[in-house]
Backbone bond lengths (Angstrom), bond angles and torsions (degrees), N, CA, C in turn:
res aa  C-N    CA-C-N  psi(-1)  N-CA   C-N-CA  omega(-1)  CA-C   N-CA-C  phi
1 X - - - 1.436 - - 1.522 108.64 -
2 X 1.223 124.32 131.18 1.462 155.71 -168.25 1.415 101.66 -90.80
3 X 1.453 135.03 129.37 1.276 143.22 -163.09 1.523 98.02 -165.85
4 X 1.866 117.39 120.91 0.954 106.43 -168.69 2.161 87.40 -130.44
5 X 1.143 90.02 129.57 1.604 90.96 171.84 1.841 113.47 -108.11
6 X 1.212 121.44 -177.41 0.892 137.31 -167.06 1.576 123.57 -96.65
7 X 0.815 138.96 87.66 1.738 134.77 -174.65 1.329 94.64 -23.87
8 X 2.106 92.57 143.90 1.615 86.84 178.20 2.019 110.30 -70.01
9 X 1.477 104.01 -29.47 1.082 114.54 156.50 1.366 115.93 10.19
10 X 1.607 87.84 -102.62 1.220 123.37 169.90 1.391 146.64 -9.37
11 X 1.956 87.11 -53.34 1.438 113.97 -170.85 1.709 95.18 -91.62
12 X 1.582 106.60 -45.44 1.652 93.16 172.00 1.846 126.04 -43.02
13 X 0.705 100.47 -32.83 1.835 111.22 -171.29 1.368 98.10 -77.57
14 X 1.231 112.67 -40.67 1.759 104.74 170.21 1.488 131.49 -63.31
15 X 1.593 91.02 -35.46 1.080 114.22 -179.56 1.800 121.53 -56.98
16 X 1.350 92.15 -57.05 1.609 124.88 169.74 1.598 84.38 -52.78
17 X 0.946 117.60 -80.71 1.832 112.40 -162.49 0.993 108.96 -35.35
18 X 1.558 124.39 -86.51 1.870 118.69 169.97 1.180 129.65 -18.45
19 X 1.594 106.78 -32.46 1.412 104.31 174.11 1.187 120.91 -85.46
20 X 1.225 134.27 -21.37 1.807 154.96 164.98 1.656 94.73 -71.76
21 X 1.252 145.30 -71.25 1.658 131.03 141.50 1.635 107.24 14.88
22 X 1.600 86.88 -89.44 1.809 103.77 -170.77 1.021 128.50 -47.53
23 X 1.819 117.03 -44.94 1.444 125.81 146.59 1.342 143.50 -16.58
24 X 1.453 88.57 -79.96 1.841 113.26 155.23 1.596 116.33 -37.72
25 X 0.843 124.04 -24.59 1.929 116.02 -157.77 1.646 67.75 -107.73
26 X 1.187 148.09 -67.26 0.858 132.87 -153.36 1.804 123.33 -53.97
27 X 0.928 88.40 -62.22 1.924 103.23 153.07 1.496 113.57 -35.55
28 X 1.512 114.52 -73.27 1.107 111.14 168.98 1.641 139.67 -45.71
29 X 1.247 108.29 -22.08 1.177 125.93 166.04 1.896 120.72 -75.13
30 X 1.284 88.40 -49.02 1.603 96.11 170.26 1.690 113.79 -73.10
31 X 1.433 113.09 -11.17 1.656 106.63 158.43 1.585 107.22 -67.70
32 X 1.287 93.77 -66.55 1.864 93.94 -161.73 1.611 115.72 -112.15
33 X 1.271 119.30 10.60 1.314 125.32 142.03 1.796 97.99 101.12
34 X 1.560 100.94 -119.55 1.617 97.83 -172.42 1.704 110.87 -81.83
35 X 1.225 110.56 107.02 1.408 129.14 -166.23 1.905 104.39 -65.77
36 X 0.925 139.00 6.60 1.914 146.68 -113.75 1.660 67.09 -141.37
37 X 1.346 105.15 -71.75 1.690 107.88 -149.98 1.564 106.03 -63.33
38 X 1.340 135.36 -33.01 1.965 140.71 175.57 1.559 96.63 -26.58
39 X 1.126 101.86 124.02 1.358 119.18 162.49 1.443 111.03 -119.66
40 X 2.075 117.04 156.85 1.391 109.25 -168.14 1.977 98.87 -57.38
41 X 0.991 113.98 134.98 1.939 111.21 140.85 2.045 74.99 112.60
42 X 1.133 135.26 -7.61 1.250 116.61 156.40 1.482 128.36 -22.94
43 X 1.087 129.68 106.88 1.944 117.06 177.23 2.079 92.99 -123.80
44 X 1.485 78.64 140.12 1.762 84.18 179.73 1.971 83.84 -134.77
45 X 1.189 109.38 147.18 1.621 146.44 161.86 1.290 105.76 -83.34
46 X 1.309 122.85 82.17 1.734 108.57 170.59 1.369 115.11 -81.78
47 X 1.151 135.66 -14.76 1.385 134.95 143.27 1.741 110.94 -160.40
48 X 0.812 102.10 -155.84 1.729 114.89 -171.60 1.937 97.88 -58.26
49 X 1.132 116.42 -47.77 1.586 121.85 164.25 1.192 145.62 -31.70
50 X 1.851 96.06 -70.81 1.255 110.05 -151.18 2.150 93.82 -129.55
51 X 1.724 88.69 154.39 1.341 85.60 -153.94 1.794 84.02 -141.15
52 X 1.464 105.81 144.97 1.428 106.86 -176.08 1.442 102.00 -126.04
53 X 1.401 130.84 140.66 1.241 133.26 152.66 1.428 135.15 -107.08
54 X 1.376 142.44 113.08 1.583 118.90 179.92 1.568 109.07 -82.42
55 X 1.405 114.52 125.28 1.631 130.08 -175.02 1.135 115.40 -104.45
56 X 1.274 116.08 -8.53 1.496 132.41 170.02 1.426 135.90 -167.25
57 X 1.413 117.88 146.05 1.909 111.73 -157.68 1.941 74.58 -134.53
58 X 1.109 88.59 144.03 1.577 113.19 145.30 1.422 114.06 -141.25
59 X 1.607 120.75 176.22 1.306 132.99 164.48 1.411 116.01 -38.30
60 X 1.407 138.22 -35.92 1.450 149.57 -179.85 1.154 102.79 -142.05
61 X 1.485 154.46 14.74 1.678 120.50 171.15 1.935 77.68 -138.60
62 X 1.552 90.26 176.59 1.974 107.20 179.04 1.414 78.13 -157.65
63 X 1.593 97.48 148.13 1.548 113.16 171.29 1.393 104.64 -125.77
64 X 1.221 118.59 124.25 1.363 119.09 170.65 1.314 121.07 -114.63
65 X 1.323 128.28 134.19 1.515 128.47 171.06 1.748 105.33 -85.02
66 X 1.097 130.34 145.68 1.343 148.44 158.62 1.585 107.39 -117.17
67 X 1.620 88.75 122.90 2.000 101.37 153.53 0.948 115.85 -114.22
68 X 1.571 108.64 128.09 1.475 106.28 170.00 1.642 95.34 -109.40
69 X 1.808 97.51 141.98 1.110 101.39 -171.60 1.929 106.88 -124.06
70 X 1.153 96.90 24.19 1.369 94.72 -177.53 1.706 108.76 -94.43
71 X 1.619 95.82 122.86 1.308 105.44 -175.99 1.477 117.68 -91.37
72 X 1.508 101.64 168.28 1.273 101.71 -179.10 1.310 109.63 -139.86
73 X 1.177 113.59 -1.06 1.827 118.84 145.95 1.177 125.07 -145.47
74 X 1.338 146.81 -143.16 1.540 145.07 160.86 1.635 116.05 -95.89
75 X 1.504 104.19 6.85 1.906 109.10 177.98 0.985 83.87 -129.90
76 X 1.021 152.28 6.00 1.813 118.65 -175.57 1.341 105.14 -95.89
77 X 1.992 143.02 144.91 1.106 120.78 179.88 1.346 116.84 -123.51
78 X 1.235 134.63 -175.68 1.613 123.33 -133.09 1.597 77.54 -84.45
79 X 1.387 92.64 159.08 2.067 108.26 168.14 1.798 110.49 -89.42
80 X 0.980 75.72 100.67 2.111 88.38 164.05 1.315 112.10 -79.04
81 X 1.477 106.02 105.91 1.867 104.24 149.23 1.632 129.84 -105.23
82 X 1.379 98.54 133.46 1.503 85.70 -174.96 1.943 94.56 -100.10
83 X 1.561 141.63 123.14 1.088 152.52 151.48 1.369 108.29 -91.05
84 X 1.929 110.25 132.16 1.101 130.42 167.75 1.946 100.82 -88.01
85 X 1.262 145.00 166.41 1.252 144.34 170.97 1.128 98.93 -146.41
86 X 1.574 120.72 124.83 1.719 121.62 -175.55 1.740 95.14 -127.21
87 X 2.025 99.05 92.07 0.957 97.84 -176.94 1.615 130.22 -67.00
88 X 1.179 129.04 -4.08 1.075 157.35 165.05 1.710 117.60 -42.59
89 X 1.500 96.69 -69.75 1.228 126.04 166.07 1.327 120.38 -63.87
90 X 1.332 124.21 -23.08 1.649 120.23 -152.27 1.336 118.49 35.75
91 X 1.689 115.69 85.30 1.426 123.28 -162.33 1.390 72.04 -179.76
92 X 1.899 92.50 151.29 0.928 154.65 155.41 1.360 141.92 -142.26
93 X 1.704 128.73 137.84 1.367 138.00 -165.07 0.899 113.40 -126.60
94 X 1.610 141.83 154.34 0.928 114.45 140.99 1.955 119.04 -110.27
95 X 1.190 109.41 151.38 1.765 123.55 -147.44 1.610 97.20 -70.08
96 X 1.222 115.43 135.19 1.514 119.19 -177.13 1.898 84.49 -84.41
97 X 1.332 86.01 177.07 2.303 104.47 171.03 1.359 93.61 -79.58
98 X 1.405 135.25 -26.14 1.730 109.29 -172.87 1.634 105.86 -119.13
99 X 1.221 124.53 177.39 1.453 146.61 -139.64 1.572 98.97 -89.67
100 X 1.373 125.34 81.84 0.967 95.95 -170.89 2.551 140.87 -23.26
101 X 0.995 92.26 -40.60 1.242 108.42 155.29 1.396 108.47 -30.77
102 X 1.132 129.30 -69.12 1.926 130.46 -144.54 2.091 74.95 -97.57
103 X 1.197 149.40 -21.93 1.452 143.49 -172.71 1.706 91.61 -66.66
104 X 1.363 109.00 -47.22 1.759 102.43 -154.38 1.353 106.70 -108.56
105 X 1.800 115.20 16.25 0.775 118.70 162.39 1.790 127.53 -92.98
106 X 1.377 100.80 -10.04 1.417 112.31 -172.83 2.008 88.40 -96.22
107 X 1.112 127.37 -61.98 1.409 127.38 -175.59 1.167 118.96 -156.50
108 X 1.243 124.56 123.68 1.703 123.11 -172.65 1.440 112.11 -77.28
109 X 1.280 131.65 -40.80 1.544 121.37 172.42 1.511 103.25 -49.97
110 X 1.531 124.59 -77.20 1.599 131.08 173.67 1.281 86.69 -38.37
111 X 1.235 163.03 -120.41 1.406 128.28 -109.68 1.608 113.98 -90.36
112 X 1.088 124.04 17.83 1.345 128.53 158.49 1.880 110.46 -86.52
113 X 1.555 95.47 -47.65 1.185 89.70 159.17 1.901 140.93 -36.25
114 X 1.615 84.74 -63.59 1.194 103.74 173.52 1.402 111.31 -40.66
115 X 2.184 119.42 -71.82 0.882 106.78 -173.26 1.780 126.25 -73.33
116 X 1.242 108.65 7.77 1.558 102.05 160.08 1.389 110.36 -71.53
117 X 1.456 119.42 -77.68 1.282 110.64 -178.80 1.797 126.68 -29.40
118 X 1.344 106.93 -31.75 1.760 105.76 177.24 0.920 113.92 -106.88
119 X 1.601 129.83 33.70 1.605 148.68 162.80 1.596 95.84 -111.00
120 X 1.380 115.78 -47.30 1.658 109.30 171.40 0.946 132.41 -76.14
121 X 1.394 104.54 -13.24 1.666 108.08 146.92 1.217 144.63 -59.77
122 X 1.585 103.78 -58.48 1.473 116.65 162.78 1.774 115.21 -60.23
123 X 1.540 124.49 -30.26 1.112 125.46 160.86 1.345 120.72 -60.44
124 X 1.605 137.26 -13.11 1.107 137.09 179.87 1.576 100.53 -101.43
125 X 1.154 120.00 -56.91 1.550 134.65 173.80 1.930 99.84 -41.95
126 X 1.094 128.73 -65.54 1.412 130.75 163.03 1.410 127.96 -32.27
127 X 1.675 113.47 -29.87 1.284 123.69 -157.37 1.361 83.70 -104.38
128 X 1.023 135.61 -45.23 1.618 141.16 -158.35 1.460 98.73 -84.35
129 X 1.267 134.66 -17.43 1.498 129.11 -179.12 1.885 108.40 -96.53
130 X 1.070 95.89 -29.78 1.463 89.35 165.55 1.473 126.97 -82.93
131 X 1.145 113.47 -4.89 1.305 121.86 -164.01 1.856 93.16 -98.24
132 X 1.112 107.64 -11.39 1.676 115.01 -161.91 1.871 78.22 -81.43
């Protein structure tokens, strides 16, 4: 019998991810508080800046877009995030441009990769708006 486990590798990077997930919702929560109540077409003003929309509700996840519109010259243009929230889970992402599907279909390390790096983004971007 054939038994195939997981590099601890492997499992660390996942690990790390869920936990950058877990992070995130948490942050996100401390922006706009009880995450339960977002309904689609929600818009909140978190200050003169930054601007949130919910674009989508299901039974367990809310998607919210955030603009931040605070500039820092006359070319730079506002930062769009698109965040999935799987209230269920207590997690949060933020959404790459392709399907997840066609990401882990080309290579699962690279797109774990990927979505670490744009979870530590939105985890830094999160940390830096509350701190404002």
């Amino acid at each position: 019998m054939k038994t195939s486990t997981t590099p601890s590798y492997e499992q660390d990077a996942l690990d790390h991810l869920m936990d950058l997930y877990e992070q995130n919702y948490i942050l996100v929560r401390r922006l706009l508080g009880d995450l339960r109540r977002l309904h689609i077409g929600d818009q909140f003003a978190l200050n003169a800046h930054i601007h949130a929309k919910v674009t989508n509700r299901g039974a367990f996840t809310v998607e919210i877009n955030f603009t931040d519109e605070q500039i820092l010259d006359k070319h730079q243009q506002p930062v769009q995030l698109s965040l999935r929230v799987y209230l269920d889970a207590r997690s949060a992402e933020l959404l790459g441009h392709e399907h997840p599907t066609q990401c882990l279909m080309r290579d699962v390390h690279l797109c774990n990769a990927e979505r670490q790096a744009r979870n530590h983004l939105l985890n830094r971007w999160l940390r830096s708006r509350l701190e404002v």
